[in-house]
VORO-577906 format. One record per atom (N, C-alpha, C): residue in one letter; atom name; x, y, z. Coordinates in nm, 2 decimals. Layout:
BEGIN
SEGU   rest   atom        x        y        z
SEGU      A     CA        X        Y        Z
...
//
This chain:
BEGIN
SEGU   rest   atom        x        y        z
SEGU      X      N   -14.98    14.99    10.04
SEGU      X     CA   -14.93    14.97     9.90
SEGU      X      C   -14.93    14.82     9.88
SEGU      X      N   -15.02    14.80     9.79
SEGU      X     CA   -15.00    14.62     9.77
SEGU      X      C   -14.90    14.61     9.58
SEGU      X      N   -14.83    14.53     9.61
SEGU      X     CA   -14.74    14.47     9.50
SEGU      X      C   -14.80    14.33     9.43
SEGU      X      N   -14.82    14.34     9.32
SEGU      X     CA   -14.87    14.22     9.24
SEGU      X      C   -14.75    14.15     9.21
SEGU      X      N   -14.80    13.99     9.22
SEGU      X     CA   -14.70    13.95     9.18
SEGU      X      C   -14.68    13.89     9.00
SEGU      X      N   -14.52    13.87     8.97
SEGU      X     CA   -14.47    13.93     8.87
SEGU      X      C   -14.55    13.77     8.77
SEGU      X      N   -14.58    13.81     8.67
SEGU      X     CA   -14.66    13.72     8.58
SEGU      X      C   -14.57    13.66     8.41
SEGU      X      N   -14.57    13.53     8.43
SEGU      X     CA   -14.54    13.46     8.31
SEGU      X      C   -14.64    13.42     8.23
SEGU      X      N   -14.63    13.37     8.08
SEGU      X     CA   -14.76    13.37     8.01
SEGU      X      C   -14.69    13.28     7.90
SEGU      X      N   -14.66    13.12     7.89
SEGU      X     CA   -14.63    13.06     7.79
SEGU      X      C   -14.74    13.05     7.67
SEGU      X      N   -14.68    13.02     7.56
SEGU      X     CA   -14.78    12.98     7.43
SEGU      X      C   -14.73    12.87     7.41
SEGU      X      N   -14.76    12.77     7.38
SEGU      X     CA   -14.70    12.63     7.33
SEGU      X      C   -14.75    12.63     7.20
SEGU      X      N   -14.68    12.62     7.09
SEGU      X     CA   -14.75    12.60     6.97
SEGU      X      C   -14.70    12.49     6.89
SEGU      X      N   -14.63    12.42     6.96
SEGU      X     CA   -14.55    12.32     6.90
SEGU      X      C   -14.60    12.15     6.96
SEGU      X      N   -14.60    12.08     6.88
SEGU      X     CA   -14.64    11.94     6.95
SEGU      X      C   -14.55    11.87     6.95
SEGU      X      N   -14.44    11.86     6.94
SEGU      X     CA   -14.29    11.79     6.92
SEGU      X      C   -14.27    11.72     7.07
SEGU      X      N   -14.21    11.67     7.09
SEGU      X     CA   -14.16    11.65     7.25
SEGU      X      C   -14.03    11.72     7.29
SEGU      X      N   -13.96    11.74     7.19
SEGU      X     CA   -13.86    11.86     7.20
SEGU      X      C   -13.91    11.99     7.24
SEGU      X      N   -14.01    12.04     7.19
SEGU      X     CA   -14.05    12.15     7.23
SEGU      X      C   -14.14    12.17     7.31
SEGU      X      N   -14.24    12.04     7.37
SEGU      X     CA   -14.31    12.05     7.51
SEGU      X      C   -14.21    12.10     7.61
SEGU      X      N   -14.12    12.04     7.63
SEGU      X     CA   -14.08    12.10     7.76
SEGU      X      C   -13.98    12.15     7.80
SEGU      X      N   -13.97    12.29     7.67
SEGU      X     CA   -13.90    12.45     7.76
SEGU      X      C   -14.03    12.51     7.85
SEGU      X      N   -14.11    12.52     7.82
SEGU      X     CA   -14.26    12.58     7.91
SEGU      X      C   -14.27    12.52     7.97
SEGU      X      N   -14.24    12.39     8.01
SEGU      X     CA   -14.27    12.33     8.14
SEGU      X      C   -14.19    12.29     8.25
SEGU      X      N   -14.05    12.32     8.20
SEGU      X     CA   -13.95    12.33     8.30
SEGU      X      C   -13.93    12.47     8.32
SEGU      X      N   -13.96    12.59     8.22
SEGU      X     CA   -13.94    12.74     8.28
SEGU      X      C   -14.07    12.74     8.35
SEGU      X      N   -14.15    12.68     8.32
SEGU      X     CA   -14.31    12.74     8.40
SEGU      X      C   -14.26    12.69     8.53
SEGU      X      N   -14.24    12.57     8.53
SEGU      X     CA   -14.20    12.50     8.70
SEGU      X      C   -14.12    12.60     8.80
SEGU      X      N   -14.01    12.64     8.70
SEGU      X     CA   -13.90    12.73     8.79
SEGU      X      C   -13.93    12.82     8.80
SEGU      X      N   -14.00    12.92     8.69
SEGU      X     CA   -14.11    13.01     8.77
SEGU      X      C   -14.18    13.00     8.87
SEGU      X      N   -14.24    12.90     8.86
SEGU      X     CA   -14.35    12.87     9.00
SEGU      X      C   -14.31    12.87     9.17
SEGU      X      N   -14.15    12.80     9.11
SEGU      X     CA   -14.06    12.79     9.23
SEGU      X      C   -14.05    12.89     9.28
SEGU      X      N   -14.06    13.07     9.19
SEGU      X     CA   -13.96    13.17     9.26
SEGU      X      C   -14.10    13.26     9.25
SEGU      X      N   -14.23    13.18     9.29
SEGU      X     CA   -14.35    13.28     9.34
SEGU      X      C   -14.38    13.35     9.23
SEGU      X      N   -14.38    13.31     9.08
SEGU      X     CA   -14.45    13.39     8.95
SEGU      X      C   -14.55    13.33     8.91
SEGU      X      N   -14.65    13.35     8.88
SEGU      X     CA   -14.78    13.30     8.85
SEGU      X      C   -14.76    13.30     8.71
SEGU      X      N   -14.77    13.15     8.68
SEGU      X     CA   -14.77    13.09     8.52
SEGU      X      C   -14.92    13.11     8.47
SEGU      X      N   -14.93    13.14     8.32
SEGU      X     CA   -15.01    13.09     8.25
SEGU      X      C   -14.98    13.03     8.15
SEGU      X      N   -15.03    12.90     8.10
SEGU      X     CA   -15.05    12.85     7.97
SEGU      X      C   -15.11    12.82     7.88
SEGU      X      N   -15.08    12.88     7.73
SEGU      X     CA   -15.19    12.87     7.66
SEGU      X      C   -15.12    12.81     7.51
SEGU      X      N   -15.22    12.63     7.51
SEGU      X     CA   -15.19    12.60     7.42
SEGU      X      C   -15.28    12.59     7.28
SEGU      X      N   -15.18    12.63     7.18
SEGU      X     CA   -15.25    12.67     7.04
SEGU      X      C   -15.20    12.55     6.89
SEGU      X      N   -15.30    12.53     6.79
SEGU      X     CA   -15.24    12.49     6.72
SEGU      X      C   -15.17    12.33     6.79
SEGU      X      N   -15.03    12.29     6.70
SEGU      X     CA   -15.02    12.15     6.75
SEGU      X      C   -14.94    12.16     6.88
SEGU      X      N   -14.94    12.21     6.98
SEGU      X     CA   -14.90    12.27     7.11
SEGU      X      C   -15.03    12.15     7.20
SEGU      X      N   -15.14    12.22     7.13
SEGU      X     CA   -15.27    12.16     7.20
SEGU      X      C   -15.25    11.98     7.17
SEGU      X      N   -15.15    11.93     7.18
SEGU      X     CA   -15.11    11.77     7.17
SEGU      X      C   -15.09    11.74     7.29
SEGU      X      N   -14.99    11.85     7.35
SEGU      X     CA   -14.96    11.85     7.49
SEGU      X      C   -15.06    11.84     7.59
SEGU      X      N   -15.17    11.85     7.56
SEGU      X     CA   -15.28    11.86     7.68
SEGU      X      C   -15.39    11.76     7.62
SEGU      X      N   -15.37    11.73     7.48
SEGU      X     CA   -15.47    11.62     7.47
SEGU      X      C   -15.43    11.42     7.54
SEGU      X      N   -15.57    11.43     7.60
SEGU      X     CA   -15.59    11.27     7.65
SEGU      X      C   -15.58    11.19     7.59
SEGU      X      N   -15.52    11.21     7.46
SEGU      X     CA   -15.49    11.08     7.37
SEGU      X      C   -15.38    11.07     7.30
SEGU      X      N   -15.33    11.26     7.33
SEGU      X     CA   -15.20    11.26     7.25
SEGU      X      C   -15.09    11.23     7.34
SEGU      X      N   -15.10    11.36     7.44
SEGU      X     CA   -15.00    11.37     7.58
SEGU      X      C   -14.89    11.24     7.63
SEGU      X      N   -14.94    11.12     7.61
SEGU      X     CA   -14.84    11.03     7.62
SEGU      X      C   -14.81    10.96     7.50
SEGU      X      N   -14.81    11.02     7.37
SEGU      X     CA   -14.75    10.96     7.30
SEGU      X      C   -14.65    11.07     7.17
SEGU      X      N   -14.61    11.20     7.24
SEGU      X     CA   -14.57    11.32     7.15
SEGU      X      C   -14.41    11.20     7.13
SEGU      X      N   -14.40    11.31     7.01
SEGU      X     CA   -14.26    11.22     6.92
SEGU      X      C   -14.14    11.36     6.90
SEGU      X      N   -14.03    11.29     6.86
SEGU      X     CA   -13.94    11.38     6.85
SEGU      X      C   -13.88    11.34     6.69
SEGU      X      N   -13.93    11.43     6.61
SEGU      X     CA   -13.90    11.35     6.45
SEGU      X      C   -13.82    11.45     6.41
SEGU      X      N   -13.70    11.42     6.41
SEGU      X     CA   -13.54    11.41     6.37
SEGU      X      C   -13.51    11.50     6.24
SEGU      X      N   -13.59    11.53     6.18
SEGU      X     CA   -13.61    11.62     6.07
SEGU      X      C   -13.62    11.76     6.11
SEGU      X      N   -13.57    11.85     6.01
SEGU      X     CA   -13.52    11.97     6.06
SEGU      X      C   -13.51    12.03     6.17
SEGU      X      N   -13.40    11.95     6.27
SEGU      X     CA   -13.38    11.98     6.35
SEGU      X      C   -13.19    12.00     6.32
SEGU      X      N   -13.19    12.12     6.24
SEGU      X     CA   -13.04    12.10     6.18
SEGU      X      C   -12.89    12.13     6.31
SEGU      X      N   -12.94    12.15     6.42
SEGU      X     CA   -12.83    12.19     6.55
SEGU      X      C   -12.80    12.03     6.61
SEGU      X      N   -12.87    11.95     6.58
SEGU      X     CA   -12.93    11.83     6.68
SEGU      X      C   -12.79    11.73     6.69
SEGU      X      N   -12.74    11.70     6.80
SEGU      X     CA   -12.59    11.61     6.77
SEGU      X      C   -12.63    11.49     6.83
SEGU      X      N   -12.54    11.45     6.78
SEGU      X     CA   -12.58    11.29     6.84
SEGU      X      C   -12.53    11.28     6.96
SEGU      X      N   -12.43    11.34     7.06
SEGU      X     CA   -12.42    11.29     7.16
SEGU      X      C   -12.53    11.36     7.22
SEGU      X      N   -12.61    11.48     7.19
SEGU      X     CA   -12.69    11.50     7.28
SEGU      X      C   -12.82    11.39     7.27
SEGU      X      N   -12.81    11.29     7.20
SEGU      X     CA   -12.91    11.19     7.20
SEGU      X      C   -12.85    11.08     7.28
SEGU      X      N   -12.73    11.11     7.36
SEGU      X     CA   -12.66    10.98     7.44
SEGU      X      C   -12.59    10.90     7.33
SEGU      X      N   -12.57    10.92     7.16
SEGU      X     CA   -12.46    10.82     7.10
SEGU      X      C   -12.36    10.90     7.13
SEGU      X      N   -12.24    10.79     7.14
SEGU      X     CA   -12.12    10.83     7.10
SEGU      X      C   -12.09    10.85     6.98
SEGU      X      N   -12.03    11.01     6.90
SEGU      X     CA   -12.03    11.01     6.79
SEGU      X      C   -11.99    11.16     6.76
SEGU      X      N   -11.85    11.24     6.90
SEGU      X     CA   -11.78    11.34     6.83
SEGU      X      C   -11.89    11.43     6.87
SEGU      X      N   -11.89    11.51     6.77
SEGU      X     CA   -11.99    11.63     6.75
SEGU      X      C   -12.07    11.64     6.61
SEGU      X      N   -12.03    11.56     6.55
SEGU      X     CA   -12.10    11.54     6.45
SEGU      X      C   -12.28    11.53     6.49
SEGU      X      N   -12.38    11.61     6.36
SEGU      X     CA   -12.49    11.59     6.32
SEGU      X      C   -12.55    11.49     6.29
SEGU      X      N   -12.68    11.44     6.29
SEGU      X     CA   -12.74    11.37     6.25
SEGU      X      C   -12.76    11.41     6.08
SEGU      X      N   -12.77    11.37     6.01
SEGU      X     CA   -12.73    11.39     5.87
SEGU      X      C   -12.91    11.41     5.83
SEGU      X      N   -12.92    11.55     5.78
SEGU      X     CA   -13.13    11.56     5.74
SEGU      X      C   -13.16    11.43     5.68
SEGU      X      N   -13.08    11.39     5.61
SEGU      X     CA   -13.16    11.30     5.48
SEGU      X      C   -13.18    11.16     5.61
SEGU      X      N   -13.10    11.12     5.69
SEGU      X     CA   -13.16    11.02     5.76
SEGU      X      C   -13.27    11.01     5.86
SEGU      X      N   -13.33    11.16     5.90
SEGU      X     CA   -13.45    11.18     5.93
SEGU      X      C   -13.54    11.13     5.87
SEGU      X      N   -13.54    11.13     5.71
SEGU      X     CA   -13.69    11.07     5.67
SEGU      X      C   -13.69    10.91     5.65
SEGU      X      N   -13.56    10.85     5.73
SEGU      X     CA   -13.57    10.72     5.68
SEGU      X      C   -13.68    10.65     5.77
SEGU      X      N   -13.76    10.55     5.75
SEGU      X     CA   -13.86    10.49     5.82
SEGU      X      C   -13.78    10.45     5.96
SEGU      X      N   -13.86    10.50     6.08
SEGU      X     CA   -13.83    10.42     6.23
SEGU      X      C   -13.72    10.57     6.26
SEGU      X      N   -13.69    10.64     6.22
SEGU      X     CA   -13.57    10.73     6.25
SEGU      X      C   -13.69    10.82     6.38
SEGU      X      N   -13.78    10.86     6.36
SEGU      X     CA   -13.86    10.90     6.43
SEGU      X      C   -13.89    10.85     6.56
SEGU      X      N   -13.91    10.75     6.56
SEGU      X     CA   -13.91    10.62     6.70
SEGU      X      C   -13.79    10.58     6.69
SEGU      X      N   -13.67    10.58     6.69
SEGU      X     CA   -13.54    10.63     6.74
SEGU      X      C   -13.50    10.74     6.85
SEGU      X      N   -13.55    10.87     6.76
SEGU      X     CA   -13.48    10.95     6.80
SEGU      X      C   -13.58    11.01     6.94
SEGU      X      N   -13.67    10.97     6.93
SEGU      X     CA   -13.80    10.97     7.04
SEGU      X      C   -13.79    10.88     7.14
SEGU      X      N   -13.74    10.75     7.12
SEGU      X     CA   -13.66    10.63     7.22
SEGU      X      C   -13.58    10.70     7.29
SEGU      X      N   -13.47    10.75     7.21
SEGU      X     CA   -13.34    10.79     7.24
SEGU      X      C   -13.41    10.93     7.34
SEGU      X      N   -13.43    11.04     7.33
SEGU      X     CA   -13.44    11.11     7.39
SEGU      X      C   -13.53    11.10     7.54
SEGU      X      N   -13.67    10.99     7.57
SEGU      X     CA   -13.72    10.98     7.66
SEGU      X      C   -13.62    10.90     7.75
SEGU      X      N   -13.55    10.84     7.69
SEGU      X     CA   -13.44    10.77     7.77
SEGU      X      C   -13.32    10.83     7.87
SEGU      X      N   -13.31    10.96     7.78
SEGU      X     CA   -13.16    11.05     7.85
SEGU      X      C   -13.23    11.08     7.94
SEGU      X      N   -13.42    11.17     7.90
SEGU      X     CA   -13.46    11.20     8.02
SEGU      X      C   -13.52    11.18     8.15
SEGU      X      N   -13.55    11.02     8.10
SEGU      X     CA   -13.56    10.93     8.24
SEGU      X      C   -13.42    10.90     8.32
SEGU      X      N   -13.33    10.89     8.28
SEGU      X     CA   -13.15    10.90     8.32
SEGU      X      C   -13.12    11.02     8.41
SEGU      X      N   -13.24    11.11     8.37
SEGU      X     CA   -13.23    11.27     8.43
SEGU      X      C   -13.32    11.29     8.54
SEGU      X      N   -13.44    11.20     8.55
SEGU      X     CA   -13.51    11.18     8.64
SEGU      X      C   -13.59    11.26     8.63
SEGU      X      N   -13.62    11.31     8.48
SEGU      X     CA   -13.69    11.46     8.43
SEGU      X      C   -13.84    11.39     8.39
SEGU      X      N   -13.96    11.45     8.49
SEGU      X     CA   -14.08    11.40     8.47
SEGU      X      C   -14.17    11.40     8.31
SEGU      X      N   -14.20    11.28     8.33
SEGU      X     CA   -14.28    11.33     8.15
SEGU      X      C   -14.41    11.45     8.16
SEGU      X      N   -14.39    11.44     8.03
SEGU      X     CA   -14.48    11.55     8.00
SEGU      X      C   -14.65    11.56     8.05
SEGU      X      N   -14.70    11.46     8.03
SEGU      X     CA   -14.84    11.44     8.16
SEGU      X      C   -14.79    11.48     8.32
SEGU      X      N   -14.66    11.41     8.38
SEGU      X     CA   -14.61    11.47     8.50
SEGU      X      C   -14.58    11.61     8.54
SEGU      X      N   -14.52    11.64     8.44
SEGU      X     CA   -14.48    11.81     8.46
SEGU      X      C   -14.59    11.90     8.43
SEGU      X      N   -14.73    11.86     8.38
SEGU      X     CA   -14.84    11.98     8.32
SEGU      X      C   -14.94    11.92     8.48
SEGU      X      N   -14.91    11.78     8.57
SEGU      X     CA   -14.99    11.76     8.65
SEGU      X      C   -14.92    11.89     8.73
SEGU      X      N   -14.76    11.84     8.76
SEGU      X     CA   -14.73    11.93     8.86
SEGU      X      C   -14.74    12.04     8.83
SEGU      X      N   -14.74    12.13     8.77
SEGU      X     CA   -14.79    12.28     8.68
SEGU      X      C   -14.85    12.31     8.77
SEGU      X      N   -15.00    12.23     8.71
SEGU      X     CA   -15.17    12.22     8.76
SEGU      X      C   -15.16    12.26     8.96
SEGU      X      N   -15.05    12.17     9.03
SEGU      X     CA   -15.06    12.14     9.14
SEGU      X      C   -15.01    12.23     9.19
SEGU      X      N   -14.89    12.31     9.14
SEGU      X     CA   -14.86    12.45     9.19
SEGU      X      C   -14.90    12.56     9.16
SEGU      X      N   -15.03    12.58     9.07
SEGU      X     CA   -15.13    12.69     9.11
SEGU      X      C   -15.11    12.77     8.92
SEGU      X      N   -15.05    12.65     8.85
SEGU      X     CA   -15.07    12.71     8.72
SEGU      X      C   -15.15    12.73     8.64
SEGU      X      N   -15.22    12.81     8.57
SEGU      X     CA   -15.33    12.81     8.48
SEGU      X      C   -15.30    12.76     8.34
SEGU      X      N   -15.37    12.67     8.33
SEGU      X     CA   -15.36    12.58     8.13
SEGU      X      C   -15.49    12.62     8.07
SEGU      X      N   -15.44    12.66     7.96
SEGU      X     CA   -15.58    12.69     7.86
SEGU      X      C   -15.56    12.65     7.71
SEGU      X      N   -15.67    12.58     7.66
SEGU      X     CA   -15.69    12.54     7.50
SEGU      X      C   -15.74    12.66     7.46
SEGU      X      N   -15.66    12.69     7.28
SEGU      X     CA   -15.72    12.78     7.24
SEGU      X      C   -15.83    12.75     7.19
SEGU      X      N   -15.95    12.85     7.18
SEGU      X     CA   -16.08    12.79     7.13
SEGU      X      C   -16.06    12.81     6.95
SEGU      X      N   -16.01    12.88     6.87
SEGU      X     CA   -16.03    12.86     6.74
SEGU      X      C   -15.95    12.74     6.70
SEGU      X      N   -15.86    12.71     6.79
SEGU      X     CA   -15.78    12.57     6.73
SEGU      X      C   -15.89    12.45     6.82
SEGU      X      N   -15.95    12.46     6.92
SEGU      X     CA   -16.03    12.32     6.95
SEGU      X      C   -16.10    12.34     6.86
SEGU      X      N   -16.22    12.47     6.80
SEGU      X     CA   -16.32    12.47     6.73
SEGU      X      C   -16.25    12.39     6.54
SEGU      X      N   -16.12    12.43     6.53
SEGU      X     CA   -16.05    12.42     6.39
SEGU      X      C   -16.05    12.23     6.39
SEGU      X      N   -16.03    12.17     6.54
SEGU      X     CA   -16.01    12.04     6.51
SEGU      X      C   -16.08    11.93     6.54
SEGU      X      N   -16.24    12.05     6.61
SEGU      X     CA   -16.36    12.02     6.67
SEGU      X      C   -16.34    11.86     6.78
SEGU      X      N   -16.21    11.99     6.90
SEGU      X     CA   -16.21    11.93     7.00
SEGU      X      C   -16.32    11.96     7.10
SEGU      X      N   -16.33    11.92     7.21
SEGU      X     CA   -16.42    12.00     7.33
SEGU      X      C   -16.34    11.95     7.49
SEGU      X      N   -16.38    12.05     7.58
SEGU      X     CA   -16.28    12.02     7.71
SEGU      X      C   -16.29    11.92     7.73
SEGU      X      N   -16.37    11.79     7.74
SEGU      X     CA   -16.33    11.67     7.76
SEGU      X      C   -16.25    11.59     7.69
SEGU      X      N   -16.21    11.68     7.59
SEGU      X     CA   -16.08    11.60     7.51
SEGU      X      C   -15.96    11.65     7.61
SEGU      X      N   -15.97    11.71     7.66
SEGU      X     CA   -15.80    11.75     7.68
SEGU      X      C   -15.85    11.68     7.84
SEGU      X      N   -15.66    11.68     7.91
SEGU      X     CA   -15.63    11.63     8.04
SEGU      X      C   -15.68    11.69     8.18
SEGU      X      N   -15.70    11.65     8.26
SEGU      X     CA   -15.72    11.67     8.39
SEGU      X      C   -15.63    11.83     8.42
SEGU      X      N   -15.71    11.96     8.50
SEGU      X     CA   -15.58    12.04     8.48
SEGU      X      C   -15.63    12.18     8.37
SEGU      X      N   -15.71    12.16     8.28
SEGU      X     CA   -15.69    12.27     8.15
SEGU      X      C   -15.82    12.34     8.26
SEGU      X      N   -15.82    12.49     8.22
SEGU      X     CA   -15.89    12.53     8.30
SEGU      X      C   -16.03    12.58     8.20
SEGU      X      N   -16.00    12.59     8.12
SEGU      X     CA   -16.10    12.60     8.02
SEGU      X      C   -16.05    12.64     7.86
SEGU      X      N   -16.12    12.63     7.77
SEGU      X     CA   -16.11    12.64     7.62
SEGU      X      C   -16.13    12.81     7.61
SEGU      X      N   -16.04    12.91     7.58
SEGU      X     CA   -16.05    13.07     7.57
SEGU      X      C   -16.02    13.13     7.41
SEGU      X      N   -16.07    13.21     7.39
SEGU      X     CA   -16.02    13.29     7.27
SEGU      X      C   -15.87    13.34     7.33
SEGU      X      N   -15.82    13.41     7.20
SEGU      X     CA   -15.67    13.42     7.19
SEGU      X      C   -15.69    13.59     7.28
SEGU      X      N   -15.80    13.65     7.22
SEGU      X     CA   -15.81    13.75     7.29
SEGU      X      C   -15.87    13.74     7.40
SEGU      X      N   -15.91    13.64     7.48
SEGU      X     CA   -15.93    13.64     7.67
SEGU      X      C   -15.80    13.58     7.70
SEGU      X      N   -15.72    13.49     7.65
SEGU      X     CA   -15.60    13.49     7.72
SEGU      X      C   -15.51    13.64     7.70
SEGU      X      N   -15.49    13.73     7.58
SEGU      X     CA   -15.42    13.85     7.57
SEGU      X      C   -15.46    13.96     7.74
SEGU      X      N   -15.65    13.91     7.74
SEGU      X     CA   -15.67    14.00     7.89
SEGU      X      C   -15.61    13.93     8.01
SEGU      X      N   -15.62    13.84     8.03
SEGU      X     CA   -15.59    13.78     8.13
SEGU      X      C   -15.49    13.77     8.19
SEGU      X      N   -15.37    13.81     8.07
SEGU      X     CA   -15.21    13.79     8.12
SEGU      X      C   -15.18    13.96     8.08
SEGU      X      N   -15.25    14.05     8.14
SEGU      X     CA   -15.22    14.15     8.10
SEGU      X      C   -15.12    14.13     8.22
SEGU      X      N   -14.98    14.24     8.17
SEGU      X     CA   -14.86    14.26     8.23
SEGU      X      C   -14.79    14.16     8.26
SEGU      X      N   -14.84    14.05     8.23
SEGU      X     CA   -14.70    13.93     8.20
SEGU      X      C   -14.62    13.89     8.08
SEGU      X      N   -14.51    13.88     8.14
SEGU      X     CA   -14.37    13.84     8.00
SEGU      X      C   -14.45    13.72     7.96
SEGU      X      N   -14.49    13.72     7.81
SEGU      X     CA   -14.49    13.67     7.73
SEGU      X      C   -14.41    13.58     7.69
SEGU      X      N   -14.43    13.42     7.65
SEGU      X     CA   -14.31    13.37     7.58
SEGU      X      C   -14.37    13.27     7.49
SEGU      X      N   -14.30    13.25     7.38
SEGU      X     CA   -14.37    13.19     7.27
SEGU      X      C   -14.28    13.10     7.22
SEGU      X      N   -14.32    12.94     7.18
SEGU      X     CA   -14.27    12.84     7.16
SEGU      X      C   -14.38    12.74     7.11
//
């Protein structure tokens, strides 16, 4: 009797820096406890993996209505960041400062670091092909690591029987 082992399957569809890296700290901890990651980024997800974007994703302060300031390291109660100050010019490279900052304090690898280390513990990365074809990227656009450019339906076969997770 052979036992397969148990399968994860992130979608990244977000390019934010906030939302790079739930998939890439759950992908890691998965990896840690012997589940074979897949990743498949779509849409502006696919920032994450591009060689031009990857070190420069942003965290823009706008409708992010949960967002408090101490979780950006100010002192400031529990109070919110107020929406309307989101669209003020430089609030974006603020709140993008501010957050690469707590997570170097954290010793929490950047987002090129954590898709290397991914790569390095045996995780699969894939570009979706109607979003490279939509933004007429090709695999040399994206980072060291992507395993290749797939339809949405070869990644659906590929992770047959894995938990799905979408972000």
């Amino acid at each position: 009797m052979t036992t397969e082992n148990r399968k994860i399957a992130f979608i990244c569809s977000k390019g934010n820096l906030d939302m790079a890296y739930p998939a890439l700290i759950m992908g890691w901890a998965a990896l840690g406890n012997g589940v074979d990651v897949t990743i498949f980024f779509t849409f502006w997800g696919m920032d994450m993996i591009h060689k031009k974007r990857v070190d420069h994703l942003e965290m823009p302060p706008v409708g992010i209505a949960g967002m408090k300031m101490t979780m950006m390291g100010l002192p400031s109660g529990n109070l919110g960041i107020p929406q309307i100050m989101g669209v003020l010019p430089g609030m974006t490279a603020v709140a993008t400062a501010l957050l690469k900052s707590k997570m170097k304090g954290l010793e929490v690898p950047s987002v090129r670091e954590y898709l290397q280390m991914l790569v390095d513990g045996g995780a699969k990365l894939y570009a979706c092909k109607m979003t490279a074809d939509l933004y007429g990227l090709k695999k040399d656009d994206f980072i060291e690591g992507v395993d290749s450019i797939v339809t949405a339906s070869e990644f659906i076969d590929m992770t047959e029987g894995a938990q799905i997770i979408f972000i």
